[in-house]
C-alpha positions as CSV (number, residue, x, y, z in Angstrom):
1,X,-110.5,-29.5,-27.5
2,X,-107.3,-27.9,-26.3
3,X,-104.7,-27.4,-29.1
4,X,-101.0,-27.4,-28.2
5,X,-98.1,-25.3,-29.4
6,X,-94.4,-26.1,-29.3
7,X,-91.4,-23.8,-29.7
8,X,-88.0,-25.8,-29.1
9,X,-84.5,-23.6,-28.7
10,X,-81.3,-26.2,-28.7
11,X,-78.3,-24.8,-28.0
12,X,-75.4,-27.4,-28.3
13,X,-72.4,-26.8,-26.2
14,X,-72.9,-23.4,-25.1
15,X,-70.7,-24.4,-22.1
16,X,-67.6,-24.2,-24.0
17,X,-66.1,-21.1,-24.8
18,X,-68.6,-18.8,-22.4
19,X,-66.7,-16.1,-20.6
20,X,-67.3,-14.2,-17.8
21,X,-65.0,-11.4,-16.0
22,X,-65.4,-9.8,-12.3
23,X,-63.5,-7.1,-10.3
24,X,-62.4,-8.6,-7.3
25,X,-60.3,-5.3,-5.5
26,X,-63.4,-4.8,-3.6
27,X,-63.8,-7.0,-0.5
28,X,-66.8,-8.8,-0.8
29,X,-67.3,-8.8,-4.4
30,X,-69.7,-12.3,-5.6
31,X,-68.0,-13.6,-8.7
32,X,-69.7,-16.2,-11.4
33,X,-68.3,-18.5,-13.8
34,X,-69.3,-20.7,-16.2
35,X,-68.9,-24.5,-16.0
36,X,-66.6,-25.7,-18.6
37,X,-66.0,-21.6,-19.5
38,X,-63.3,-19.1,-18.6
39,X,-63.3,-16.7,-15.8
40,X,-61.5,-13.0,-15.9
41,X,-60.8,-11.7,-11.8
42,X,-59.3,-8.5,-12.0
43,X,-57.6,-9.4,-8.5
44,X,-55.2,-5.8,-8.5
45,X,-54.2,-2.8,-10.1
46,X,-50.6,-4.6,-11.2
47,X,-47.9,-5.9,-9.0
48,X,-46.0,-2.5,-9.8
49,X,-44.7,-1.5,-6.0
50,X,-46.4,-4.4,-4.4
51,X,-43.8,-6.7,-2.0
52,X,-45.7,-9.9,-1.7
53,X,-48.9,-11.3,-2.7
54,X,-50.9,-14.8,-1.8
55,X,-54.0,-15.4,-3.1
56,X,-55.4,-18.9,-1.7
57,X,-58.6,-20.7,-1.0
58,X,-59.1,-22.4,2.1
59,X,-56.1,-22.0,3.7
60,X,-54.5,-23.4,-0.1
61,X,-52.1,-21.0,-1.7
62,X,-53.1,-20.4,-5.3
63,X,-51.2,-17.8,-6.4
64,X,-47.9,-16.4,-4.8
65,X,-45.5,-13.6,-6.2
66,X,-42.9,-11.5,-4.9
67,X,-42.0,-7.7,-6.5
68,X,-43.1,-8.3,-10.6
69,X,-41.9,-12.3,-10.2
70,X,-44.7,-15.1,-9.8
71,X,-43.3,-17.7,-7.8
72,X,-46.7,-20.0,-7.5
73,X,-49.3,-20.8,-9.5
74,X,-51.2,-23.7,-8.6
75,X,-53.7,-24.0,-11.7
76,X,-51.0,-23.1,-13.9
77,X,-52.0,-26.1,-16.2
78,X,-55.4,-23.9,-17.2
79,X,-54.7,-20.6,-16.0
80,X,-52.5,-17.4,-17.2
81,X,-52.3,-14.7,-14.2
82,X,-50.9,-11.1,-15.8
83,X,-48.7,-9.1,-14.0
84,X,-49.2,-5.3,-14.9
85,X,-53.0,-5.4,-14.6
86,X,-53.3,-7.9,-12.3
87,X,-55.9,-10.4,-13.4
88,X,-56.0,-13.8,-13.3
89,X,-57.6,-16.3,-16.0
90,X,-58.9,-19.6,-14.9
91,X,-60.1,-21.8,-18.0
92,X,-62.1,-25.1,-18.2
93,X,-63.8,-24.0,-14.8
94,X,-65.6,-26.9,-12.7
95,X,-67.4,-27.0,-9.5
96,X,-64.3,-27.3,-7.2
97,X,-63.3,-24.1,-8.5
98,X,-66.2,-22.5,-6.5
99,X,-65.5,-21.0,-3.2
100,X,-64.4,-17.9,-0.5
101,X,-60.8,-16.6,-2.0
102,X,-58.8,-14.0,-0.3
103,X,-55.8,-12.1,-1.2
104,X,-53.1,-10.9,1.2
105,X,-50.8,-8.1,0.5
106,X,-47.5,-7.0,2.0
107,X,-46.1,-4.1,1.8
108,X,-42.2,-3.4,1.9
109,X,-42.3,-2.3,5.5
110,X,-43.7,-5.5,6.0
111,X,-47.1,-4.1,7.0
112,X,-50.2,-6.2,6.0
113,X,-53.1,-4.3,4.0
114,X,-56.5,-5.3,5.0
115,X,-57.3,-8.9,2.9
116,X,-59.6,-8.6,-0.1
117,X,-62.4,-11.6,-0.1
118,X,-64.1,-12.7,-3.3
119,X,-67.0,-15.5,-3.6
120,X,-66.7,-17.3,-7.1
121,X,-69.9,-19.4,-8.1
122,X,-69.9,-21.9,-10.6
123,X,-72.8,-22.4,-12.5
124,X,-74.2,-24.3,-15.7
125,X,-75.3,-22.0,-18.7
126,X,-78.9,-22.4,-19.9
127,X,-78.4,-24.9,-22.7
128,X,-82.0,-25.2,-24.2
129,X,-85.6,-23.2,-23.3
130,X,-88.7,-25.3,-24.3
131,X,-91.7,-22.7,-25.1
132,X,-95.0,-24.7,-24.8
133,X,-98.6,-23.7,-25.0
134,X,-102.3,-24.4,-25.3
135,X,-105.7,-22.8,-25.8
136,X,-108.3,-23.2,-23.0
137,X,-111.9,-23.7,-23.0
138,X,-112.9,-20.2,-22.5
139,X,-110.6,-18.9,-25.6
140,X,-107.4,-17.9,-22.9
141,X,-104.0,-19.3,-23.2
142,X,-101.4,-21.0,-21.1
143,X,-98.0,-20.4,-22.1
144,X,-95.0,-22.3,-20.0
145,X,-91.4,-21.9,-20.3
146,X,-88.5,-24.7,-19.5
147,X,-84.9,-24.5,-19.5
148,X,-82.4,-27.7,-19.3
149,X,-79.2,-27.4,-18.1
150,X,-78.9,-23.8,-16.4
151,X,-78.6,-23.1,-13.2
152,X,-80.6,-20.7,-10.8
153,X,-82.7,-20.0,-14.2
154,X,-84.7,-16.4,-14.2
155,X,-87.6,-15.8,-16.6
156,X,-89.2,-13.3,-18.7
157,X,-91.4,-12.6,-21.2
158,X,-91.9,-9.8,-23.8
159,X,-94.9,-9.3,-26.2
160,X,-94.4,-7.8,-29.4
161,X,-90.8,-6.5,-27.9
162,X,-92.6,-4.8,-24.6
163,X,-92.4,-6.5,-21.3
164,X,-95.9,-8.0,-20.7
165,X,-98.1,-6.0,-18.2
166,X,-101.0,-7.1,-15.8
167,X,-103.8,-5.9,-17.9
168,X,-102.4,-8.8,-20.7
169,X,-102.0,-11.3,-17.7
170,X,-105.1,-13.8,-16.8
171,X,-102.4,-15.3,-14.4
172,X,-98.7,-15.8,-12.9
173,X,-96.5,-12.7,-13.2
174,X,-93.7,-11.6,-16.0
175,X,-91.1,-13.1,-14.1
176,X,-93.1,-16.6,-13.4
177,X,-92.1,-19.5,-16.0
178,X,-95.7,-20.0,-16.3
179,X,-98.2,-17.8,-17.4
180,X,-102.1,-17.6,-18.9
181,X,-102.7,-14.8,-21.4
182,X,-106.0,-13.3,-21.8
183,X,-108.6,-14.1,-24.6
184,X,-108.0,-11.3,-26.9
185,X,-104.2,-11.0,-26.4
186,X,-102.6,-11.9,-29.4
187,X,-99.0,-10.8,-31.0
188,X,-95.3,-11.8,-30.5
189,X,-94.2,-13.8,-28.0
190,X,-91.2,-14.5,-26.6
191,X,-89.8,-16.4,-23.2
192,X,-86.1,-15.4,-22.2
193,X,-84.1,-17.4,-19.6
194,X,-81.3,-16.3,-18.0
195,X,-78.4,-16.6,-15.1
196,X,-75.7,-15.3,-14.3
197,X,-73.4,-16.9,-16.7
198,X,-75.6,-16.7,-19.7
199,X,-78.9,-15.9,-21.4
200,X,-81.0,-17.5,-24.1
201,X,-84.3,-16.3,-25.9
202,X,-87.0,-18.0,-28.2
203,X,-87.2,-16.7,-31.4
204,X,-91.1,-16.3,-30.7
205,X,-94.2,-17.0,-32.3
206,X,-96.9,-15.4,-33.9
207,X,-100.2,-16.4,-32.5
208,X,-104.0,-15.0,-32.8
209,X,-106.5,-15.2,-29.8
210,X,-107.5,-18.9,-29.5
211,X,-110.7,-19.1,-30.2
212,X,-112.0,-18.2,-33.7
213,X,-115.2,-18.5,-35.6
214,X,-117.4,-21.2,-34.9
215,X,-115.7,-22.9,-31.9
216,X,-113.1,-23.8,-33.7
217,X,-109.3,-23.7,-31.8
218,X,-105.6,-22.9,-33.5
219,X,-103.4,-25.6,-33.2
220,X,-100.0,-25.2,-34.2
221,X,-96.5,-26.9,-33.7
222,X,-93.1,-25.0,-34.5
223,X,-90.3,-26.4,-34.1
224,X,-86.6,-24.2,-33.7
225,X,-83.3,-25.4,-33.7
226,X,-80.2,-23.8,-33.1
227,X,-79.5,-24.0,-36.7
228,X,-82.7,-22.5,-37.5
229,X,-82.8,-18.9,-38.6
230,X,-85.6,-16.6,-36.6
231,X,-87.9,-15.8,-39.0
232,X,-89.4,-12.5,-39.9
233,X,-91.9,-11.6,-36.7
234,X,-94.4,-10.7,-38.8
235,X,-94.6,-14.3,-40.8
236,X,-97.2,-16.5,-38.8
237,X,-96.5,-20.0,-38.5
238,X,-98.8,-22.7,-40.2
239,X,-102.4,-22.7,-38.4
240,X,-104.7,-26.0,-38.7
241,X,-108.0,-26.0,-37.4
242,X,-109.9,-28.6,-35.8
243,X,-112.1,-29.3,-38.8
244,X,-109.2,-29.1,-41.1
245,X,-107.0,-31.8,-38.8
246,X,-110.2,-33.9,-39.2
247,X,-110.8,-33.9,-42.8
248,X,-107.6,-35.1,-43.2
249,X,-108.0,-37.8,-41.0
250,X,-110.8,-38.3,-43.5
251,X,-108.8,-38.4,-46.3
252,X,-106.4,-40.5,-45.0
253,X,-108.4,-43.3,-43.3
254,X,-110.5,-43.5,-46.8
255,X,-107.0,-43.9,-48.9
256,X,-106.1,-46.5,-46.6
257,X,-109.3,-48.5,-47.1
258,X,-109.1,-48.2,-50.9
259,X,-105.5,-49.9,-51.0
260,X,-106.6,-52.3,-49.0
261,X,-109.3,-53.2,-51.1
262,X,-107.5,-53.0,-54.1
263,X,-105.2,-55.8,-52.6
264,X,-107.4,-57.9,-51.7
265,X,-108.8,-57.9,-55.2
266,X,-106.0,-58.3,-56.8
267,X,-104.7,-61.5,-54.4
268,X,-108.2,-62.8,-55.7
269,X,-107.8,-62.1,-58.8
270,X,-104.3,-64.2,-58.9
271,X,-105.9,-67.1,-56.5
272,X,-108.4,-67.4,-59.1
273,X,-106.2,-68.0,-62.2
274,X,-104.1,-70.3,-60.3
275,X,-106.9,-72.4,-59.7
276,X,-108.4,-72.2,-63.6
277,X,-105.1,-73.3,-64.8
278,X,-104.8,-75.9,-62.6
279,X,-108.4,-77.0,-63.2
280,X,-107.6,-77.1,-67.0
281,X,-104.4,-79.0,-67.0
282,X,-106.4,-81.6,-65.1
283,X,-109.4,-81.6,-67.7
284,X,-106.7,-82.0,-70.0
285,X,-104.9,-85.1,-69.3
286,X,-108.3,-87.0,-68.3
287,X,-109.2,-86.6,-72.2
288,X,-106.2,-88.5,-73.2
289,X,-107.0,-92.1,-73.9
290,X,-105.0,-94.7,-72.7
291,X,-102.7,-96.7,-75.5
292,X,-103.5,-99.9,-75.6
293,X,-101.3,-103.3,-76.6
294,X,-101.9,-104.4,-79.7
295,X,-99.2,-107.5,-79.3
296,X,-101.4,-109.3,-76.9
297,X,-104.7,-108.4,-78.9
298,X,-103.8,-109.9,-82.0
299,X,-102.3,-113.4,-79.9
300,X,-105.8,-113.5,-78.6
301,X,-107.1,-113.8,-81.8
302,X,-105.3,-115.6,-83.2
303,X,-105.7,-118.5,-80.3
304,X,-109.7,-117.9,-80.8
305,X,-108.8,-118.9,-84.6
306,X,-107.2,-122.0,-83.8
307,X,-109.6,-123.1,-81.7
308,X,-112.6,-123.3,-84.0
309,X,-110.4,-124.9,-86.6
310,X,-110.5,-128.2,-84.3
């Protein structure tokens, strides 16, 4: 039977107040940002001896600034562009924001240095990684990874703190989200998930080979939260085996039938005096006699009287 093991990271939020930074004075440079975070683009040195500056995006002036004065700023609801070092802070970032942006700089003589082009990609932070796993038939394991809410997601996995090598590996590779573990591997696991904008990794868990005396397989649920402290590696979670989990089926099915039983005795127990009591009260008032009219009695004798006297 295969036995099943669950290891759940939630991360709420984590889009919110992630924060990324890239140098953008080399032409060409790939920038990332977090959806819903803040980026940092180090765009110059400082405006210190420069005459004029644009910065825009598809022909769409986003920044503009003359000597050490900014005379445009386009996202200036959610963005903050310094002066002396020459970076510029967008906040509360969404897909739009994405694109090719070049800078243009003009010197005093009015001679144009060659234009600076930076990519900025938008992507979702990994908000949760799902660790699931279960025992085969021949005593191996199959350990998955799943991520919700990142994009571009990478994988990797780490045994006991060392990156897990080919001799461990029935199956997939250390970068695959999917792998099967040999029968005598054992030790702790743990999945990591990352992108550009972020990174998240299971607290692990503790597991022996599957199979263990008799037959019998490990089955174990765990269940992490972000609220949850990691526990000390070295602390195995609870293991149930297969005979365990089925005596206390057992257990319960046999408790079950016993209340049962007891109800129904009781309810018969109640049915029955209901009935004795009204059985009695019935006995009861056929005993009584019925009264009878003495008036009329006595007039009949006394007629009968009368009537032998003539």
């Amino acid at each position: 039977m295969e036995a099943v093991i669950g290891l759940l990271l939630m991360l709420l939020g984590v889009s919110h107040g992630v924060e990324t930074s890239c140098d953008g004075r080399i032409n060409g440079t790939q920038c990332y940002g977090a959806l819903g975070g803040t980026v940092v683009l180090r765009l110059m040195d400082s405006t210190s001896g420069i005459h004029r500056y644009i910065w825009f995006k598809n022909k769409t002036v986003i920044l503009r600034g003359r000597n050490d004065k900014l005379i445009t700023n386009l996202l200036e609801t959610r963005s903050s562009f310094t002066p002396s070092d020459g970076t510029f802070r967008i906040n509360n970032l969404s897909r739009t924001d994405g694109g090719e942006y070049t800078l243009t700089i003009y010197e005093t003589s009015g001679r144009v240095l060659d234009p600076q082009i930076l990519q900025l990609n938008i992507q979702a932070p990994v908000s949760s990684v799902l660790l699931v796993s279960e025992c085969l038939s021949q005593g191996e394991m199959r350990v998955s990874c799943s991520s919700e809410g990142g994009d571009s997601p990478q994988y990797s996995w780490t045994l006991d703190g060392h990156t897990l090598t080919d001799a461990q590996l029935l199956s997939g590779n250390k970068d695959s989200n999917t792998i099967t573990l040999r029968q005598d591997v054992s030790g702790q696991l743990v999945c990591s998930v990352s992108n550009n904008v972020s990174q998240i990794s299971t607290c692990g868990f503790r597991f022996t080979d599957c199979s263990l005396s008799k037959g019998m397989h490990v089955s174990q649920r765990v269940l992490v939260t972000s609220q949850t402290q990691c526990t000390d590696p070295t602390t195995a979670p609870t293991s149930i085996t297969e005979t365990e989990a089925s005596t206390v089926d057992q257990s319960l099915l046999i408790c079950g039938l016993r209340t049962v039983v007891v109800v129904l005795i009781l309810i018969g127990i109640t049915v029955y005096f209901v009935w004795k009591k009204k059985k009695y009260k019935k006995a009861e008032g056929s005993a009584v006699p019925e009264e009878m009219n003495y008036e009329n009695s006595v007039v009949m004798v006394e007629m009968r009287s009368s009537a032998s006297e003539l």
